[in-house]
C-alpha positions as CSV (number, residue, x, y, z in Angstrom):
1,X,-70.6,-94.6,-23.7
2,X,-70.3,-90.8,-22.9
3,X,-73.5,-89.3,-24.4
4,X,-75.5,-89.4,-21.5
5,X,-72.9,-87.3,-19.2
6,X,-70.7,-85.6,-21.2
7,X,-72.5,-82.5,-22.8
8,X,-71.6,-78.9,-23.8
9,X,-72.6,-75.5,-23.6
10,X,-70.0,-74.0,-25.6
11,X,-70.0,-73.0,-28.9
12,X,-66.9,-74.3,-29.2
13,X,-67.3,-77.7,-28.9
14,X,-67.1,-79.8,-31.7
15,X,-70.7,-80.7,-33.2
16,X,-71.7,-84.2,-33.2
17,X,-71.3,-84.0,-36.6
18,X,-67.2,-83.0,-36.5
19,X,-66.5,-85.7,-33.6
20,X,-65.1,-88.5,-34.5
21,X,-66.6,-90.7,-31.4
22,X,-69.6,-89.5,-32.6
23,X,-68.7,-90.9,-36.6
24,X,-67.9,-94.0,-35.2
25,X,-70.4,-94.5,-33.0
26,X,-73.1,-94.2,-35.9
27,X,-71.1,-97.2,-37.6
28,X,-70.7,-99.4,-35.3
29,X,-74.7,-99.4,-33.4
30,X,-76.9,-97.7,-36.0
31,X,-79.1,-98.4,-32.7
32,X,-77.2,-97.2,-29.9
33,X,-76.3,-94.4,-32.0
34,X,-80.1,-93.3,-32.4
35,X,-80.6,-93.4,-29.2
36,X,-77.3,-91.4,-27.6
37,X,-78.6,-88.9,-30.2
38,X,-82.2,-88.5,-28.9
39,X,-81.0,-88.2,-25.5
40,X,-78.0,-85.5,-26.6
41,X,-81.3,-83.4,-27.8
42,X,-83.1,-83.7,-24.7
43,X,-80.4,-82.7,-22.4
44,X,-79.8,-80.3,-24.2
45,X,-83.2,-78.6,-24.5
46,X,-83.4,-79.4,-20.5
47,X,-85.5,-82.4,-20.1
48,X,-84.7,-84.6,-17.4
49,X,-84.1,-88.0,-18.5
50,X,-85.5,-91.6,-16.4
51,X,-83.2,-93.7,-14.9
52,X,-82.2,-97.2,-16.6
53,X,-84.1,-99.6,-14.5
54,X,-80.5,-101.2,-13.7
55,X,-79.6,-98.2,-11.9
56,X,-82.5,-97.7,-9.9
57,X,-82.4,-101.2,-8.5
58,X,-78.8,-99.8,-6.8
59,X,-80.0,-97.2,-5.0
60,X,-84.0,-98.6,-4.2
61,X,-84.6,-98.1,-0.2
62,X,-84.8,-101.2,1.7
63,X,-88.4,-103.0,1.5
64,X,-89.5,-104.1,4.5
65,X,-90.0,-107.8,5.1
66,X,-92.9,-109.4,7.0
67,X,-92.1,-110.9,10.4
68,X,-93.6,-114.7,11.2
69,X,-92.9,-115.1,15.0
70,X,-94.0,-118.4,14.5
71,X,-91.0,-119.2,12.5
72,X,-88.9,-117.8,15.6
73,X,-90.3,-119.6,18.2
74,X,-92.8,-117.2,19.0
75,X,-90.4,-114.0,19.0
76,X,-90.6,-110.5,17.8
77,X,-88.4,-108.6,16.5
78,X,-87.0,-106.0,18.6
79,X,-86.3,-103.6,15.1
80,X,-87.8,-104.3,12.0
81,X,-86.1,-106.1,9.4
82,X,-85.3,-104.0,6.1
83,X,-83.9,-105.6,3.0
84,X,-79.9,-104.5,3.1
85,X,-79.6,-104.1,7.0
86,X,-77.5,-106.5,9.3
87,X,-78.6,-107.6,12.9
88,X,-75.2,-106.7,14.5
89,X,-74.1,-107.2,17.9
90,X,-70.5,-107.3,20.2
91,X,-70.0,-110.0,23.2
92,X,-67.7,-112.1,24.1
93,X,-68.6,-116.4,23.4
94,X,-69.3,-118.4,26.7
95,X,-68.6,-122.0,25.6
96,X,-70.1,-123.8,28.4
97,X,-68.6,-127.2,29.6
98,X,-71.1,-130.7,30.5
99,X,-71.2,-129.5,33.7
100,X,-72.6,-126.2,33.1
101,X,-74.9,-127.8,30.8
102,X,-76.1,-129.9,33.2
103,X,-76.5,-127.1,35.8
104,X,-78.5,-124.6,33.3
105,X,-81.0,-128.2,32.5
106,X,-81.6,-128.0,36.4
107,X,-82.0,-124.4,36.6
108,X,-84.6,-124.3,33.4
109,X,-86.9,-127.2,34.9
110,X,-86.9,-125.7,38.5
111,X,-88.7,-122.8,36.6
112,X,-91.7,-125.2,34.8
113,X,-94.7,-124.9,34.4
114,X,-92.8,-121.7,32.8
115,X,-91.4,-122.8,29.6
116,X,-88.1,-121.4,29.4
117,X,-86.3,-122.9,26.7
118,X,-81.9,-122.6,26.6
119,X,-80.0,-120.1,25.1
120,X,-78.2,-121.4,21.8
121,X,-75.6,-118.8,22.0
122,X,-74.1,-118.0,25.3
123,X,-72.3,-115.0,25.4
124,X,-72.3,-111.7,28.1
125,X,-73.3,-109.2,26.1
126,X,-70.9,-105.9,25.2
127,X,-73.8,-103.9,22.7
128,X,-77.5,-103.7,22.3
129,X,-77.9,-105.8,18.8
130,X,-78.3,-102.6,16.5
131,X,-79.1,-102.8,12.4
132,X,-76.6,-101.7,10.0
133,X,-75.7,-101.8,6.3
134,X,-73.7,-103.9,4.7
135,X,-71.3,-101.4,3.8
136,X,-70.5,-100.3,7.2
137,X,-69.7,-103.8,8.6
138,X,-65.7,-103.8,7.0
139,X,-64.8,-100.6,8.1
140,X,-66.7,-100.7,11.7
141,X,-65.2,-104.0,12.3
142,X,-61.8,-103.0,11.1
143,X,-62.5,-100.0,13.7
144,X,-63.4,-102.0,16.8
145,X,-60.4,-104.7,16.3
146,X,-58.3,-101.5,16.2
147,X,-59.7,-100.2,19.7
148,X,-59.7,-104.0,21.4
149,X,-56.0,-104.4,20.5
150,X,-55.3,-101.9,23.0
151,X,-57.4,-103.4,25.6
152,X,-56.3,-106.2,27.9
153,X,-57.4,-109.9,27.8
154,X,-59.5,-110.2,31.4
155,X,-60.9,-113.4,33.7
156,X,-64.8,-113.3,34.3
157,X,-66.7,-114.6,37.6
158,X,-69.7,-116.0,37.8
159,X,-71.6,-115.3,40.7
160,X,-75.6,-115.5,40.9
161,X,-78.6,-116.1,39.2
162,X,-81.0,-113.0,37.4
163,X,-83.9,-112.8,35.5
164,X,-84.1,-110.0,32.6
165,X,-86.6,-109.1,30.2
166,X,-86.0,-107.3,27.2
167,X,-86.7,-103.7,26.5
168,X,-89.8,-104.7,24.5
169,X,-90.8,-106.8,27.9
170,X,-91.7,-109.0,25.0
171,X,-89.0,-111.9,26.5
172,X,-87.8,-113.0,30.0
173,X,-84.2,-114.4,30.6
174,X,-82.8,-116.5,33.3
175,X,-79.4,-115.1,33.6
176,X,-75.8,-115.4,35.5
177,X,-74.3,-112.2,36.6
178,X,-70.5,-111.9,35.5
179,X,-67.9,-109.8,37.2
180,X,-64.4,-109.0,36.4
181,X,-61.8,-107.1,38.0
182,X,-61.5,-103.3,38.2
183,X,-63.7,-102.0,35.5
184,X,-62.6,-104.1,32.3
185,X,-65.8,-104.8,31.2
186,X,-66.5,-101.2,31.7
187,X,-63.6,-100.6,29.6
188,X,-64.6,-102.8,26.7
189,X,-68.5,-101.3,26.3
190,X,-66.9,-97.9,26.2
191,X,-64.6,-98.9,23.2
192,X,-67.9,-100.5,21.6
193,X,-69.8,-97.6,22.3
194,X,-66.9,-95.0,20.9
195,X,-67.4,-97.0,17.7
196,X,-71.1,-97.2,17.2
197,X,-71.2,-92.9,18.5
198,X,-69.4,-92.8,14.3
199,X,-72.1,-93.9,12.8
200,X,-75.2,-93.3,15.1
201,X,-75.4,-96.2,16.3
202,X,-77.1,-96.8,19.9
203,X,-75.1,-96.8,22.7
204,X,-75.2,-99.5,25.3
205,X,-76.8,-99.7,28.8
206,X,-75.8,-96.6,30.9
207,X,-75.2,-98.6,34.1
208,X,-74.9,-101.8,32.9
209,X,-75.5,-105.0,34.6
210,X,-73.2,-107.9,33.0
211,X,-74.4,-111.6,32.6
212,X,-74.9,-114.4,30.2
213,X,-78.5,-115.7,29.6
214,X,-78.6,-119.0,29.6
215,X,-82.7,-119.3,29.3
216,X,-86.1,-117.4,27.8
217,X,-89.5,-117.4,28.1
218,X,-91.8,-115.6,25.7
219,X,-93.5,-112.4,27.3
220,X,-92.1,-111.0,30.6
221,X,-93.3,-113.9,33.0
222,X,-91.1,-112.4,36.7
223,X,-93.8,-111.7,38.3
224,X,-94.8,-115.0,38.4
225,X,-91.6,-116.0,39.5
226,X,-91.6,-116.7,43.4
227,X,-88.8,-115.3,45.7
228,X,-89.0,-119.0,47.0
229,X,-88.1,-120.1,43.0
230,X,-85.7,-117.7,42.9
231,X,-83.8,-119.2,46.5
232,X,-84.0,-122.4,45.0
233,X,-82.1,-121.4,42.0
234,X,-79.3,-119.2,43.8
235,X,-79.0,-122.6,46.0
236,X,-78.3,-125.1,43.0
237,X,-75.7,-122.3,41.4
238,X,-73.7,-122.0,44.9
239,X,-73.5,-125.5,45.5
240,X,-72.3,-126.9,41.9
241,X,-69.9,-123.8,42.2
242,X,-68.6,-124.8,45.3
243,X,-68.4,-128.9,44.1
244,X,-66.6,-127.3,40.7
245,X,-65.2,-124.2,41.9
246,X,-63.3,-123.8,38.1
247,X,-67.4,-123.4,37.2
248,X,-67.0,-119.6,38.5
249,X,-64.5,-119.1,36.3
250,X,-63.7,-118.7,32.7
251,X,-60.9,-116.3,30.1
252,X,-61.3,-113.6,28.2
253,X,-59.2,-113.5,25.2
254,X,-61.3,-111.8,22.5
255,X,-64.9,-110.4,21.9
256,X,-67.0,-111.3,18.8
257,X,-68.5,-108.8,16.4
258,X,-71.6,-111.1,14.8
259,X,-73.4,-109.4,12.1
260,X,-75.7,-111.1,9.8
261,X,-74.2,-114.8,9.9
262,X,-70.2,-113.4,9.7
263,X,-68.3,-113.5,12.7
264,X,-65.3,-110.9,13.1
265,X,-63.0,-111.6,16.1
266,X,-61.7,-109.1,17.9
267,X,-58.6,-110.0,20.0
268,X,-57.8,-108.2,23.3
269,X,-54.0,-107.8,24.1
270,X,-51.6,-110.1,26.0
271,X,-50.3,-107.2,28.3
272,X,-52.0,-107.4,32.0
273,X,-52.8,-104.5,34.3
274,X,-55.3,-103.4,37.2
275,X,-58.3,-103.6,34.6
């Protein structure tokens, strides 16, 4: 219906009276037709007509939703969630093996009393975890597949054992440190940061130091973490890595984009260089 956009301030025009839309209109919806005419006269005399309810609900600001840490294990969250925005974040997956399960168990209870509990999702990190809306994830996914296609596929060593909190100090992390050659990894934050710069995102860590946490405790519990603790860890890492020496190792054939609960792979290409 074209009463509420279309107006005229010629003299020109036909009058509502001469249109033919208009004629038809009034037969069809005696209602609608009552009310297209109403609003035709305010418009024209200036007055600024409300929104349909309908529309507004389009274009309403997020509302913000109230955060239960209890539901998350005692976690806060490091933004606060607003109806409409995604939790997105870039890694690569780290799908461990028994072994490395095994190892991680040991490495968690050498830390009790300290209740660190495993990591769910292993993966070495590429991004902060930033919020965005849902109509940016297509085209910034589309964007970053783009930029890793021209990036090579890499091999990642672990070496040693790290604890992390987060910026928040509201979490602690028992991690591995991860290497690769050259500056690959380097390479990879760079295209994620090029891609978040489009649409303000947050860039990632300046210097960054790469690893996969495989363990958290709530709050930011290192100092309470001997160096004697932290020997003992470093010792039960370099001896299952020298009795499974394929431990230290592991491919690198895409990153993930997760945002929300979607996935978006982002595949690296097949040709090698220097990193």
């Amino acid at each position: 219906m074209n009463c509420l956009v279309q107006y005229s301030d010629s003299e020109d025009e036909l009058s509502d009276k001469e249109d033919p839309d208009y004629i038809g209109m009034k037969r069809k919806n005696p209602t609608n037709f009552k009310v297209c005419t109403e609003n035709n006269k305010k418009l024209r005399s200036g007055e600024i007509l409300p929104l349909p309810d309908s529309i507004k609900t389009l274009f309403s600001s997020g509302k913000k939703r109230e955060d239960n840490p209890e539901v998350h294990e005692g976690r806060i969250r490091s933004f606060e969630h607003l109806e409409g925005n995604w939790a997105t974040h870039v890694g690569v997956s780290y799908d461990p093996d028994e072994r490395m399960i095994e190892l991680i168990d040991e490495l968690l209870k050498c830390l009790r009393p300290l209740e660190f509990k495993p990591m769910k999702d292993l993966h070495l990190s590429l991004s902060r975890t930033v919020a965005i809306r849902h109509h940016w994830i297509q085209p910034l996914t589309d964007r970053l597949q783009r930029r890793f296609k021209m990036l090579p596929k890499t091999c990642c060593e672990i070496s040693s054992v790290k604890l992390y909190t987060n910026d928040e100090k509201t979490r602690t992390f028992l991690s591995l440190t991860v290497s690769a050659p050259g500056d690959i990894l380097q390479q990879y934050t760079k295209a994620v940061d090029e891609c978040f710069e489009e649409y303000k995102l947050p860039k990632y860590y300046e210097n960054p130091s790469f690893h996969i946490s495989i363990g958290w405790c709530l709050k930011d519990v290192i100092p309470q973490i001997s160096e004697e603790t932290l020997n003992k860890l470093q010792d039960l890492v370099d001896n299952a890595m020298e009795e499974y020496p394929e431990l230290r190792l592991f491919a690198v054939e895409e990153a993930i984009c997760k945002s929300g609960n979607k996935q978006f792979p982002l595949p690296l290409s097949d040709f090698t260089g220097d990193g």
